[in-house]
VEXPA-257794 format. One record per atom (N, C-alpha, C): residue in one letter; x, y, z. Coordinates in steps of 0.05 Angstrom, whole numbers, plus 5000, padded with zeros to 4 digits. Layout:
BEGIN
aXYZ...
***
This chain:
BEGIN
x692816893895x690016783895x688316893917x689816873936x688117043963x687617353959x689417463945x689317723937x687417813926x686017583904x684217623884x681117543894x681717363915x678217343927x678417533935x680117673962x678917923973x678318063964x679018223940x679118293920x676218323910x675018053905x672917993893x670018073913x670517933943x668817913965x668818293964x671318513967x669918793964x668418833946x668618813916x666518903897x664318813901x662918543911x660618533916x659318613935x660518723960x660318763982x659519113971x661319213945x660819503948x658019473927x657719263908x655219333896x652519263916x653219063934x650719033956x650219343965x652419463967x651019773983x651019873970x650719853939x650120133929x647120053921x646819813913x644519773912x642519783941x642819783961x641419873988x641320053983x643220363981x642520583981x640520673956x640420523925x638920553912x635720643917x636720243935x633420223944x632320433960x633520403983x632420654004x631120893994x632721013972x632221263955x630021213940x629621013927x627020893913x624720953919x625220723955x622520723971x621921023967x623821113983x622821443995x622021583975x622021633946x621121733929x617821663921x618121323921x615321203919x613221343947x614421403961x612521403989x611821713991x613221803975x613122153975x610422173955x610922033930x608622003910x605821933914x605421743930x602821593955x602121823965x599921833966x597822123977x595221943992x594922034013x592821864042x590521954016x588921724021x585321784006x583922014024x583422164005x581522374026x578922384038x578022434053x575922314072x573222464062x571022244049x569222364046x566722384075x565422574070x564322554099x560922474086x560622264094x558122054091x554422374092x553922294076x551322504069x549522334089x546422474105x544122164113x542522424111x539622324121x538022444113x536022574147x533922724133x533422864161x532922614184x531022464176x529522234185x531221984197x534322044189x536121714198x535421714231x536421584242x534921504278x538221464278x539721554293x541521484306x541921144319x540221004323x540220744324x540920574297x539620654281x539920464257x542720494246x545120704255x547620634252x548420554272x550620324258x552320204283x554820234289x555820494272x559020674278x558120774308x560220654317x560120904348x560821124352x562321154331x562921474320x563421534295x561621764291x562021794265x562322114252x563122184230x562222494221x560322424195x558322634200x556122674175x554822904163x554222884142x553523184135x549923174137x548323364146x545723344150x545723614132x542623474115x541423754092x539823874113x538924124101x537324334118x535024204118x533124454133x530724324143x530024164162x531824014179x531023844196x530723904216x528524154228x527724304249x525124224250x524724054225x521023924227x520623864251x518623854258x518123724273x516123364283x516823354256x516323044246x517822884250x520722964251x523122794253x524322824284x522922594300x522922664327x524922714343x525622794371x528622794384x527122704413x529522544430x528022424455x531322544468x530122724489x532322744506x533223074503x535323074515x536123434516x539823344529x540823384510x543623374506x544123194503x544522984525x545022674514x542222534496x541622514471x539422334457x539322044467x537221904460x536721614452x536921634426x538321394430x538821254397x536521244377x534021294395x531221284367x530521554362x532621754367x532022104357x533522064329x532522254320x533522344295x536522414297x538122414276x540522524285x540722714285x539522824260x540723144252x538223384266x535623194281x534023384293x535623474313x536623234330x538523264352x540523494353x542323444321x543623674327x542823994330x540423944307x539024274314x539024324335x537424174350x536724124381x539024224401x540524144390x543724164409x544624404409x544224544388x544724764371x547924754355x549124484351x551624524337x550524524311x548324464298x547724534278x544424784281x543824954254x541825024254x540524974228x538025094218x535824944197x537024874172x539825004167x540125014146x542324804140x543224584163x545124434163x547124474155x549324134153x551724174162x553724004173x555524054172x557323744186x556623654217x556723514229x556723454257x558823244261x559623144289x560322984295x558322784306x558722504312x557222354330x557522174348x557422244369x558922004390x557121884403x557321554401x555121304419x556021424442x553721334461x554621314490x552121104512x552420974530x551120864545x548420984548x545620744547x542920874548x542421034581x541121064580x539221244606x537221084615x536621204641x533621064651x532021314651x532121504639x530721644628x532421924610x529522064604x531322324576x528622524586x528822744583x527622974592x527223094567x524723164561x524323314536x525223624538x525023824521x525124014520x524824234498x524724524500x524624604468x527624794473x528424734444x531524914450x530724944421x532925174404x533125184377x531425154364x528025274365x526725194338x525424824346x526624684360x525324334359x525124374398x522324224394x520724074411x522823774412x523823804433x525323444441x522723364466x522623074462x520522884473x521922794494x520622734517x521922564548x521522284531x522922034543x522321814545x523921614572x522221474579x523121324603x524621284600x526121064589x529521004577x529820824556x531920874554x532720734524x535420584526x536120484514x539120224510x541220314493x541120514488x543120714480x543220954476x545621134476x544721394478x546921534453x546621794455x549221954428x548822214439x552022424427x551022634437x552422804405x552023004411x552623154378x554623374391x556823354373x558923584368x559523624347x561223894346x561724034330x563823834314x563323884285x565923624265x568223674263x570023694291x572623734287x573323414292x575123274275x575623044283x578123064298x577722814317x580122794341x582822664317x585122764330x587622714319x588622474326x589422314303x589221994301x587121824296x585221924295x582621754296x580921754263x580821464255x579721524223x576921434232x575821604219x572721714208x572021494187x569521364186x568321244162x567021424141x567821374116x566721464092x563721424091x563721144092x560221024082x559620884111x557020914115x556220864147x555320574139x555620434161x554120104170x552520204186x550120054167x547420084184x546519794194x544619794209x543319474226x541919394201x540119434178x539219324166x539219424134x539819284124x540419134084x539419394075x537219504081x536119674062x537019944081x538420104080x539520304101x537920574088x537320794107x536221014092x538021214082x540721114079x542921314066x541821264028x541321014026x540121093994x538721263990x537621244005x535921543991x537721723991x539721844010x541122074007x543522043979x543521813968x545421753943x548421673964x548521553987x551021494007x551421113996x554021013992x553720733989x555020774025x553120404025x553320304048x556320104044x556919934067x559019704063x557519584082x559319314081x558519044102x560219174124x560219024137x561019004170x563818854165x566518944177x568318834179x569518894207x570818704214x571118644250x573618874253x573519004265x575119264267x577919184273x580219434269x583419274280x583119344312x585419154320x586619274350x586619514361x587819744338x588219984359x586320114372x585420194386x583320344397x583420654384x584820784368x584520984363x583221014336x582420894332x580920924306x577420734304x576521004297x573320924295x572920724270x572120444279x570920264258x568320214259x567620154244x564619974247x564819704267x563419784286x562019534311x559019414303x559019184300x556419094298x553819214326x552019134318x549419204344x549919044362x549918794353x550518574369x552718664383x554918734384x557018774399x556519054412x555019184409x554019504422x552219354447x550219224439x548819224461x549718824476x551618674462x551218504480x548818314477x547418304453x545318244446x545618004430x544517734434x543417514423x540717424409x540717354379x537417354374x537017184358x536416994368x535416714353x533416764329x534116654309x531516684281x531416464277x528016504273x526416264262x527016134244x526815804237x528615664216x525915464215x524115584185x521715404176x522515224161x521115064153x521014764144x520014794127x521614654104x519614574074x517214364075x515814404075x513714304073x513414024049x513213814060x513613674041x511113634010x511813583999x510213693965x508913433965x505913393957x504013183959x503913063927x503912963922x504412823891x501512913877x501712833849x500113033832x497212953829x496712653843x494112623848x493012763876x493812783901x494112953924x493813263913x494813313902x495313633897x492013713882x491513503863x488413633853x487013553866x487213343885x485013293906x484313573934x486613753939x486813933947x486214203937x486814263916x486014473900x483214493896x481914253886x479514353874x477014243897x475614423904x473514413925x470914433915x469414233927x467314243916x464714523925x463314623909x461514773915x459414743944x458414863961x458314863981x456415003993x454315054000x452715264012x454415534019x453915764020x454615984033x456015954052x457316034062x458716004093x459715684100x461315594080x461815314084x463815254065x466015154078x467815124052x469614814059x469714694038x470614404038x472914304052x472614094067x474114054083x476913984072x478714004090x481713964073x482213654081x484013524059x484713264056x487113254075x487113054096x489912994114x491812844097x493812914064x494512784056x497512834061x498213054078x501212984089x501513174112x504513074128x504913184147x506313494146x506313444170x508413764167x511013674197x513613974194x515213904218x514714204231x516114194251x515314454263x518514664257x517914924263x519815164267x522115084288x525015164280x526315044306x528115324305x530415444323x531115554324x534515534306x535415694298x537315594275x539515654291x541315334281x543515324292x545915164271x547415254265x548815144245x550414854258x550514674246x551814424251x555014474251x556614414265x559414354250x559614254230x561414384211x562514224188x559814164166x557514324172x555214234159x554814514131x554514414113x554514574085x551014694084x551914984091x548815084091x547915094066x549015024043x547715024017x545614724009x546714544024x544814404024x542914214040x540514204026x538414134042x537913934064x537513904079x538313574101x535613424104x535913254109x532013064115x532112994144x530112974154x530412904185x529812564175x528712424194x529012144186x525612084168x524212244177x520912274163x521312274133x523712404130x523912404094x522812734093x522412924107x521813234099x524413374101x524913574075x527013664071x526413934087x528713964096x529414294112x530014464091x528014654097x529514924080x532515074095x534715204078x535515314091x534115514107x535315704133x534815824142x533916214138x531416174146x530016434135x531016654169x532916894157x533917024176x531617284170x529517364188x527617554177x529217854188x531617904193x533418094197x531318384205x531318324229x529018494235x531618704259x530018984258x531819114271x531719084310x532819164322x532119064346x531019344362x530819574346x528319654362x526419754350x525519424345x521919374332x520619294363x518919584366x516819544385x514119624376x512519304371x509419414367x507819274386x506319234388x503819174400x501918904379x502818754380x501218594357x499718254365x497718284344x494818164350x494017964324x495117714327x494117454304x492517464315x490017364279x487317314278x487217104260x487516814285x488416594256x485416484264x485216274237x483016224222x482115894239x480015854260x479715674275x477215474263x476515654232x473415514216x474415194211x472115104217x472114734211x473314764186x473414834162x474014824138x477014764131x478114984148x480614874145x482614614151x481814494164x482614254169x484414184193x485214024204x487414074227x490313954217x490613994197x493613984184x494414344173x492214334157x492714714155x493114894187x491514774200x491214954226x493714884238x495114634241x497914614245x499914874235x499714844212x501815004195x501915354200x498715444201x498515654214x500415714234x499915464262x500815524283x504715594275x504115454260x508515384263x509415704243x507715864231x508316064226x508316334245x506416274266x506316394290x508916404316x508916124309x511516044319x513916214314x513616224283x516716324271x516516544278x514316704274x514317034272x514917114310x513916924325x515117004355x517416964362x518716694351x521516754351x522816964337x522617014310x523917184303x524417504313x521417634323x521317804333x522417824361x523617624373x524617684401x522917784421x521417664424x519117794446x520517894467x519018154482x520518254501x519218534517x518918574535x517618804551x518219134536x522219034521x523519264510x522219154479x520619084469x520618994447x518419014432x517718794423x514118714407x513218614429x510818584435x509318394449x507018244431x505817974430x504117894412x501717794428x499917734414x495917554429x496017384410x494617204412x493417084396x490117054404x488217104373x485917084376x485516864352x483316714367x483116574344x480216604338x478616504310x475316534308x475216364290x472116374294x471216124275x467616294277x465416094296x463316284292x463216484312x465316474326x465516754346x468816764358x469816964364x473016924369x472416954399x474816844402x476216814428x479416824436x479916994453x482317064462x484116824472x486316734463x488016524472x489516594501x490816794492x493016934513x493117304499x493217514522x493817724510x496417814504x497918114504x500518264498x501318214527x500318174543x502318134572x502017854589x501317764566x501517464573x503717204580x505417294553x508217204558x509617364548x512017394568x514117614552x516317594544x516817284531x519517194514x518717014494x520416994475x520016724454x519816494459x520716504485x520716194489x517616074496x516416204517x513916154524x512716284512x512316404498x509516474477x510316204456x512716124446x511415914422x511115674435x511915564462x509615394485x507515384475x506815684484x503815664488x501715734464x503615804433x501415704415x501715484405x503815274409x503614984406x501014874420x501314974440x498014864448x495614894452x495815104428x492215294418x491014984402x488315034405x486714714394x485314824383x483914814356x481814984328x479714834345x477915074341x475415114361x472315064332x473615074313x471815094294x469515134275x467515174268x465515414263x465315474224x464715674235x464515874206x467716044206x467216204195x469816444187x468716724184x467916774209x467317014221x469417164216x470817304196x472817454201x472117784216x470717954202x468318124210x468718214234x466617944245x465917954279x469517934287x470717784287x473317764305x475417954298x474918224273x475918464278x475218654288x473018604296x470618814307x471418764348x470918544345x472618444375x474818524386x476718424366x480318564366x480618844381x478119014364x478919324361x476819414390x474519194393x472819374425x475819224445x477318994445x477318894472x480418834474x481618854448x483818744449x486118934462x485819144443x488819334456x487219544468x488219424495x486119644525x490319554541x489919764555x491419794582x491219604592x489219454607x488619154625x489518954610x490118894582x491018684567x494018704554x495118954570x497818994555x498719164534x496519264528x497219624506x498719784520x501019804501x502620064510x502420264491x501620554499x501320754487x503120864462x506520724470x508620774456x507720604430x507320434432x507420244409x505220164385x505720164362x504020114341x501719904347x499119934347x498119694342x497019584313x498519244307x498119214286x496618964292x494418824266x492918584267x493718484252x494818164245x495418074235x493917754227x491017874200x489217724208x490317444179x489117224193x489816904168x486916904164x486216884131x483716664125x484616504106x483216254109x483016044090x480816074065x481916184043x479516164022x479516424026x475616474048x475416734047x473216764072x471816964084x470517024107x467216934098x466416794121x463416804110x461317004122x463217264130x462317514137x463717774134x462618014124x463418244116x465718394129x466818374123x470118464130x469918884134x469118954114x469419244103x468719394123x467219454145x465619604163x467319554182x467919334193x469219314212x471919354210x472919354191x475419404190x476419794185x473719924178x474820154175x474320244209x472520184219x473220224251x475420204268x476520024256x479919834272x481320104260x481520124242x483920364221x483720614232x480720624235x480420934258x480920984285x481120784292x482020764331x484920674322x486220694297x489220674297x490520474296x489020204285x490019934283x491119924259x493519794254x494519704221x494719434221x491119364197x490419144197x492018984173x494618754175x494918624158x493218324141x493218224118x491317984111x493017814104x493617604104x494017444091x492817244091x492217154059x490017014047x491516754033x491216504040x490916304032x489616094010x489516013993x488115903980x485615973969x485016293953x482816413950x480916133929x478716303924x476316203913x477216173875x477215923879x476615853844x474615923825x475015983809x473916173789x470515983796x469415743802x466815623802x466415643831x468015813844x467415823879x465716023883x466716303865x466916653874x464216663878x461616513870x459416593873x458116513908x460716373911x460216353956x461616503963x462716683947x464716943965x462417133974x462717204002x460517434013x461317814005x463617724006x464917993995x466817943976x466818113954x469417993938x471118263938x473718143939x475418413945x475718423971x475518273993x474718344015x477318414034x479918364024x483218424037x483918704033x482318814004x482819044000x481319314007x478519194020x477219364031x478019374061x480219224063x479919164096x482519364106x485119284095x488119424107x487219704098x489819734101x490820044118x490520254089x492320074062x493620194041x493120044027x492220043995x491119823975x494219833955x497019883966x499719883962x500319523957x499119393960x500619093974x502619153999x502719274017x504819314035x503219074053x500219144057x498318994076x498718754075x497018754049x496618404043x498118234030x498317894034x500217784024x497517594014x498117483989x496517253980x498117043975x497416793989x499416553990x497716383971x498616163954x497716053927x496415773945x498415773960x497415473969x499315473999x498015314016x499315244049x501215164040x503015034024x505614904020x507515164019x506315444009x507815654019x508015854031x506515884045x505915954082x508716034090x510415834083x513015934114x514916144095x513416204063x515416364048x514716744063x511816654075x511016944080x512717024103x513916894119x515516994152x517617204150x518917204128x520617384129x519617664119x518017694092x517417904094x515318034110x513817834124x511717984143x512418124171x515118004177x516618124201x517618334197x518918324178x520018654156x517818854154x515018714150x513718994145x512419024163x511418864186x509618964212x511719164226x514219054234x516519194246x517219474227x516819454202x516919824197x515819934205x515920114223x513720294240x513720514227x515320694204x515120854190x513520764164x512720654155x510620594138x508320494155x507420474177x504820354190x503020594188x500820584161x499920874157x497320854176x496520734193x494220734212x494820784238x497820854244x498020814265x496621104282x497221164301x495221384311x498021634318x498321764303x499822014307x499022234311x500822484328x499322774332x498922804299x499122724272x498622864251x496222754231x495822514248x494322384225x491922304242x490722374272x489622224279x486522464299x486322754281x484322924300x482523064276x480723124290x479423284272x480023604278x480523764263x481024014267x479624224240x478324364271x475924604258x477124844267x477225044237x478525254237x476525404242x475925724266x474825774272x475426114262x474826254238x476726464221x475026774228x475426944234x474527144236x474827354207x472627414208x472227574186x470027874175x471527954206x469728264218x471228494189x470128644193x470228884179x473528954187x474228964214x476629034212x479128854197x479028654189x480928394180x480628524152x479428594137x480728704117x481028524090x480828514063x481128324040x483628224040x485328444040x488228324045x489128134057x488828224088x489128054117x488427824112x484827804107x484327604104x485527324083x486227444063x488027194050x490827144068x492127304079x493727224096x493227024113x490327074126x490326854145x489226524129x488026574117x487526354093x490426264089x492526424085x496026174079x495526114105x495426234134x496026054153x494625924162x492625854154x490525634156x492425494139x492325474106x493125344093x496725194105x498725424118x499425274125x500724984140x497825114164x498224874180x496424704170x495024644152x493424334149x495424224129x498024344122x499224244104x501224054122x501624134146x502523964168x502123644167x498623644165x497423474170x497023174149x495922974156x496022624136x492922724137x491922844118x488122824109x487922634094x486322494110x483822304087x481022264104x480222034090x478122104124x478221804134x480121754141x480921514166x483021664177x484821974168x486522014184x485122304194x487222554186x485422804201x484022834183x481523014189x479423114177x480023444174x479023604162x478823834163x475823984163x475324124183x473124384163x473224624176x472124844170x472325104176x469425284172x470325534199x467425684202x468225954195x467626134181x467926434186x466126524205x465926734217x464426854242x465227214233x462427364243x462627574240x460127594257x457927834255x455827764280x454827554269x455327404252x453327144236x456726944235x454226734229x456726514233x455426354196x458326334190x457326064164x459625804161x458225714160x460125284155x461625374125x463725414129x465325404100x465025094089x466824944101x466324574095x466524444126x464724204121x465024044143x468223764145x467323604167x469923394160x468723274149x466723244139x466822974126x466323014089x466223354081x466123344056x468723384037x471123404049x473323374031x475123164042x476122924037x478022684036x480922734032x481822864024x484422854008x485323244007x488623174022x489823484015x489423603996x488623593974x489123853949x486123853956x484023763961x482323783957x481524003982x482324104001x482524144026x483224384030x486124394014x487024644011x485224833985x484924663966x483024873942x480224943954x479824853973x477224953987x478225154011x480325214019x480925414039x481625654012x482825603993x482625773980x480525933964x478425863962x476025913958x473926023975x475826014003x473426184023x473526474015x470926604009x471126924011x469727094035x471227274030x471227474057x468927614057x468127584080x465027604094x464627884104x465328084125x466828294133x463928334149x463728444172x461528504194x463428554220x461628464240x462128444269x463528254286x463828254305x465228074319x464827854343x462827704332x461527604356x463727274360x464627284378x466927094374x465126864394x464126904414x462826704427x461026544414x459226744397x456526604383x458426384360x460526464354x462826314338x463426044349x463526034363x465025784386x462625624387x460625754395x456925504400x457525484371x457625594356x456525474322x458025274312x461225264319x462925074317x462424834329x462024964350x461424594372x458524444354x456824584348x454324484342x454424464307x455624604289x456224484263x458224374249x460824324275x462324094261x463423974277x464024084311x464823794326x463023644343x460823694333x458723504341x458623324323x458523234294x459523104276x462922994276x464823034296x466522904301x466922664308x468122484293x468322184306x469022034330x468521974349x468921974374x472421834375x473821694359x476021594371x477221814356x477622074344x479522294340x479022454361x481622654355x482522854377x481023144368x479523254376x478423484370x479923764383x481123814352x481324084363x480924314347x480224544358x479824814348x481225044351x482425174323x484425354323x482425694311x482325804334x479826034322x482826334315x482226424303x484126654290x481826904287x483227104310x481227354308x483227594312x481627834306x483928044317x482628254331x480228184343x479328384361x478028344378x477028504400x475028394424x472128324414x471328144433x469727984427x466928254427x464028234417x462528404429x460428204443x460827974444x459727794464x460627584488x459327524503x461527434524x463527154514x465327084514x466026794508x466426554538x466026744551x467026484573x465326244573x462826314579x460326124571x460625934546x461725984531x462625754506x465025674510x466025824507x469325644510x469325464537x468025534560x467425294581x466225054560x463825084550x463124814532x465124744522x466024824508x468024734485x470324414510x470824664525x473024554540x471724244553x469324254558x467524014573x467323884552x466823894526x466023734516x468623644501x472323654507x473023564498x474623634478x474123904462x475524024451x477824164451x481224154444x482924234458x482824544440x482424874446x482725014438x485725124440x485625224412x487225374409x487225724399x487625954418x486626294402x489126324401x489726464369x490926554357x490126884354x490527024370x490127444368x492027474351x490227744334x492227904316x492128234326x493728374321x492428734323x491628784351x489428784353x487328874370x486228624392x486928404374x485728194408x486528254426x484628244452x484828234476x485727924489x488127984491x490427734514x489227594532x487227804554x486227644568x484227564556x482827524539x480127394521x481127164508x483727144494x484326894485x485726764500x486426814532x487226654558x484826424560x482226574566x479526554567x478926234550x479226324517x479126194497x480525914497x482925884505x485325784496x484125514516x485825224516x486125034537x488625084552x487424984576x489825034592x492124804598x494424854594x495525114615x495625354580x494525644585x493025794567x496125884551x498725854561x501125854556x502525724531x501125494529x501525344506x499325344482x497125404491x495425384470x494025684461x494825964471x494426164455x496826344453x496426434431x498526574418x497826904405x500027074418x498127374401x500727444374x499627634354x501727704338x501427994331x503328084325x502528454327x502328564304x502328274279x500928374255x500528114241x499128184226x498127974208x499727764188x502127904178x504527834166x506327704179x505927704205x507727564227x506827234231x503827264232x502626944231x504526764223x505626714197x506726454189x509326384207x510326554232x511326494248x511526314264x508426194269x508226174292x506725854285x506825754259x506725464243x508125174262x510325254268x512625044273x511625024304x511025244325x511125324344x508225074353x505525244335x502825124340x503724754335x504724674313x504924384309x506224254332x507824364334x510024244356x508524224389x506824464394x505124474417x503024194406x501724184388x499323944381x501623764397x503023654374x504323374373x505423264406x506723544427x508323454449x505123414459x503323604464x500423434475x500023214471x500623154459x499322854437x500522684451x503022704449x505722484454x505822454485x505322634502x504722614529x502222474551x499022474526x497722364534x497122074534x496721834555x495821544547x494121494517x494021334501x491921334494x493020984481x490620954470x489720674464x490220654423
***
């Protein structure tokens, strides 16, 4: 019997190991079959900002072209996180125009970045910034996994456009050798409270037509609002323990809380911005409450901050008045203090006059304008203005303001005949897109506008008023067209006229164009103010014909100053790009001194035969940057990237308002 267990205890003992050895052989066959996923390397586009991803390291492929010089770079080897990426790498020179893989590594910000020109790109100085990156060549380090699809800071990422899917954010593993996605928040250490509005409680259906329908009114007068309910204020959102954010809670008043509106704004939104809320008796001091608590939200949400947005508040009625300016308070906490305790001053609804104000007094240097930053207006009316909006608001757009509206409770079809202007939101912003204006149906939904209005003041790449080297000078082409320039030539220099205005944002709130031929006679091809719009601009450069005479280049320069930048608008940048190819037979110094006094930044462009020291003469100084010679005519379109890039670092270097 003992013979026969032992017996028994080996056979199982030999099928346990043969089946182990099975297995083992199994695995290892299965594991031979398994092939690692292969690594796609994430596509972005010229324009992504190295900030808006939050990989601290990453590889990407950049398309050509991104030597523009539209797509900015701050710094010279080490970047700020608000350069372009793939300008950077041009910049760097691990890539050139025609792109290419890169590597990208975060690194700690600077207290400052040094501009420079390397490779083809103009890089910009900036004081400092809160993060930095530097660009290498795409060899990946050994052990370290690379992300496929990039995490960006905000929902709408600009890899769609390149056809790249994005992913969520997942909290990375332990090992340190492998690149994951880090949130921002964990990059910079950064905390940011969002505004959490209140549902407004709903007035029952006798209340509601007592509110809606207003009675007719003299001109400039609109019916007073009924105190038929309360409101709660903006608080900062904080989740309860154990508390179900799906549903709604009541405080003890009986007003239900909305969940919480997260306006997911990026954190380097820096503008300059200016409420123009509505202080007219008409609206009532329950509406004028509600105003305030949207002011509220939008300062919390934006995180006020010196590195940040800064906000004013103006308020008007029959004349505005300044509450507090942009350097008034410089956190969320005390700015929504201190519009809790703005008091409606009351009046008419001057809207008009209190944008006309905004734009003489508001964003000055003494009140807190920083040169870096967008200025946007962010004006409230009730109903509608009982003064003309349109005039004054194209003034604001031309000194570079991006005027937003939002409109409340417009005019009932038996009102419109007390509207002073009708249409008056759309004569006023920036773009007749809806990007500007928001029309709210009724104050009960007021707090629905907070999220998207933070979203779109904070895009500073759509702010089409803002004041840029491209969109914001008038520029008079100054074309020579002596006997020696030739039919040929001359269409040559017509493409490089053509172009650099192709550089340029034409309309006529942004650059203007016009142009002079000169020979011993001078003639006005077009002025700025007769073509509006690029095609229109360019089919008129193409239409200039060749004149052929003498060379009086000075008498050229008085004719310019006196037939089209004397008609220049005083808040654009005047400049003049004259294109000649021979010595002058009159003196120029005597003009080009005017030119220079009165403001005009010149630019001589010699071809052939110009005399160097004559377009020294010509040029603004330092004469290094702003004239250029070429040793033939065919060479010109060279020198496109070179002239833009000189405008724009001028531009970007000087204060302005």
């Amino acid at each position: 019997m003992r013979t026969v267990v032992l017996t028994m205890k080996a056979s199982v003992i030999e099928m346990f190991l043969v089946l182990l050895v099975t297995g083992v052989h199994s695995n290892k066959e299965t594991s031979k079959k398994i092939k690692r996923p292969k690594f796609t390397v994430p596509q972005i586009n010229c324009d992504v900002k190295a900030g808006k991803i939050i990989n601290p390291e990453f590889i990407v492929k950049c398309p050509a072209g991104c030597q523009d010089p539209k797509f900015h770079v701050y710094g010279t080897d080490v970047y700020a996180s608000y350069s372009s990426v793939c300008g950077a790498a041009v910049h760097s020179g691990v890539l050139d125009n025609s792109g290419g893989k890169i590597l990208v590594r975060k690194v700690a910000g600077l207290s400052g970045y040094k501009g420079s020109y390397s490779n083809g790109v103009q890089s910009l100085s900036l004081p400092r910034w809160r993060e930095s990156f530097i660009v290498l060549e795409s060899k990946p380090k050994k052990g370290v996994t690379y992300p496929s699809a990039l995490t960006y800071s905000s929902s709408k990422s600009p890899a769609a456009q390149a056809g790249e899917t994005t992913k969520a954010y997942q909290r990375p593993p332990i090992p340190a050798t492998t690149a994951q996605p880090v949130t921002l928040m964990q990059l910079l250490a950064v905390t940011v409270d969002v505004a959490t509005p209140t549902i407004l409680p709903r007035p029952s259906p006798s209340a509601a037509s007592t509110t809606s329908i207003r009675r007719p009114e003299p001109v400039g007068h609109r019916s007073q609002e009924m105190d038929l309910w309360s409101t709660t204020t903006y608080t900062s959102s904080q989740n309860r323990p154990g508390a179900d954010p799906g549903i709604q809670r009541q405080d003890p008043s009986g007003a239900a809380f909305e969940k919480p509106v997260r306006a997911d704004v990026s954190l380097d939104c820096k503008i300059d911005l200016s409420f123009l809320i509505d202080g007219s008796t008409s609206i009532g001091k329950r509406r004028f409450r509600i105003q305030k608590q949207l002011l509220a939200g939008v300062a919390q949400a934006l995180d006020i901050g010196p590195a940040g947005p800064l906000m004013g508040v103006v308020q008007y009625g029959d004349n505005p008045a300044t509450h507090f300016n942009l350097k008034t308070h410089m956190n969320s906490r005390d700015l929504k203090t201190a519009i809790e305790k703005i008091t409606q001053r009351g009046g008419l609804s001057n809207v008009g006059r209190a944008i006309s104000f905004v734009t003489r007094n508001f964003f000055s240097k003494a009140n807190g304008n920083r040169s870096s930053a967008p200025n946007v207006v962010v004006v409230m009316v009730d109903g509608w203005p009982t003064d003309k909006v349109e005039e004054a608001s194209r003034l604001a757009r031309e000194s570079g303001i991006n005027i937003f509206f939002i409109t409340i409770e417009g005019a009932a079809e038996n009102e419109k005949q007390y509207v002073v202007e009708p249409n008056f939101a759309n004569k006023a912003v920036c773009r007749t897109n809806g990007f500007y204006s928001f029309h709210v149906q009724s104050w009960f939904g007021l707090h629905k506008t907070l999220q998207p209005l933070v979203k779109r003041v904070c895009d500073t790449d759509r702010l089409a008023c803002s004041k840029t080297c491209l969109n914001s000078a008038d520029i008079g082409f100054v074309i020579d067209g002596s006997s020696s320039v030739g039919t040929g030539n001359f269409r040559t220099v017509l493409q490089f006229v053509t172009n650099l205005t192709k550089e340029f944002e034409i309309s006529d709130t942004d650059t203007r164009v016009g142009a002079v031929q000169y020979t011993y006679e001078q003639r006005l091809e077009f002025g700025f103010d007769q073509y509006s719009s690029k095609p229109d601009i360019l089919n008129a450069i193409k239409r200039v014909g060749y004149w052929s005479g003498g060379t009086s280049t000075g008498a050229a320069i008085n004719f310019a100053l006196e037939q089209l930048f004397k008609k220049s608008k005083p808040n654009k940048r005047k400049l003049m790009i004259l294109i000649t190819d021979g010595r002058s037979y009159d003196d120029v110094r005597i003009p080009a001194m005017a030119a220079h006094l009165k403001g005009v930044i010149t630019y001589a462009i010699g071809v052939a035969w110009a005399a160097q020291e004559e377009l020294e003469v010509i040029a603004t100084h330092p004469a290094r940057d702003h004239s250029f010679f070429v040793d033939e005519f065919d060479n010109l379109y060279q020198y496109v990237p070179r002239i833009i890039q000189n405008i724009c670092t001028e531009f970007n270097s000087q204060p302005r308002n």
